[in-house]
C-alpha positions in Angstrom: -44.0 -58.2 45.7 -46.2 -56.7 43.7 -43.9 -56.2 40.6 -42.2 -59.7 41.2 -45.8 -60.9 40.6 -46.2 -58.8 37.5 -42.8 -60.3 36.2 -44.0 -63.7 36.9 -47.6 -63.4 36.0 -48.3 -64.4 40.0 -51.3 -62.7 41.8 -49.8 -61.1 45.1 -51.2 -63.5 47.8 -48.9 -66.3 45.6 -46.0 -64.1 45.6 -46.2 -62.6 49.6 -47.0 -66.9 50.9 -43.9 -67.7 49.1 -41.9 -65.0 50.0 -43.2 -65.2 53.6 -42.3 -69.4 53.2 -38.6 -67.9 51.7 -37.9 -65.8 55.6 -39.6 -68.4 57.4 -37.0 -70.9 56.3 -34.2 -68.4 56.4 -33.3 -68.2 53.1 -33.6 -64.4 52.7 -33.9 -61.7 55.3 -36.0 -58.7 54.9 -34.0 -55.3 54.9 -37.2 -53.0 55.8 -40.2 -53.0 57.1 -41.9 -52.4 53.9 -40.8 -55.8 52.4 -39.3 -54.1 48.9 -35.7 -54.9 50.3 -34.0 -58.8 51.0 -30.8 -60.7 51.5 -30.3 -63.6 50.3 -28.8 -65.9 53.4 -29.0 -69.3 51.6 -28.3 -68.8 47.9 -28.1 -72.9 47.6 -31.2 -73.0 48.6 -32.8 -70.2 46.3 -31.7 -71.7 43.8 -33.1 -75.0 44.5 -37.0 -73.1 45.5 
């Protein structure tokens, strides 16, 4: 999250309430428990976020 945010000039809480928003509405799936891994389960809707 943190380098996303880097890449995207984001502070961190923007980037984890989005990414949190992202799971929450099952478009991706974390892979660990550390949150540096996801899936993407709805790329339609990625694309459209």
């Amino acid at each position: 999250r943190e380098d996303m945010g880097a890449m995207m000039d984001l502070k961190l809480e923007t980037v984890s309430r989005e990414v949190s928003g992202l799971v929450r509405e099952q478009v991706i799936e974390p892979l660990d428990k550390s949150g540096r891994l996801y899936r993407i389960q709805n790329e339609q809707a990625l694309q459209s976020a």
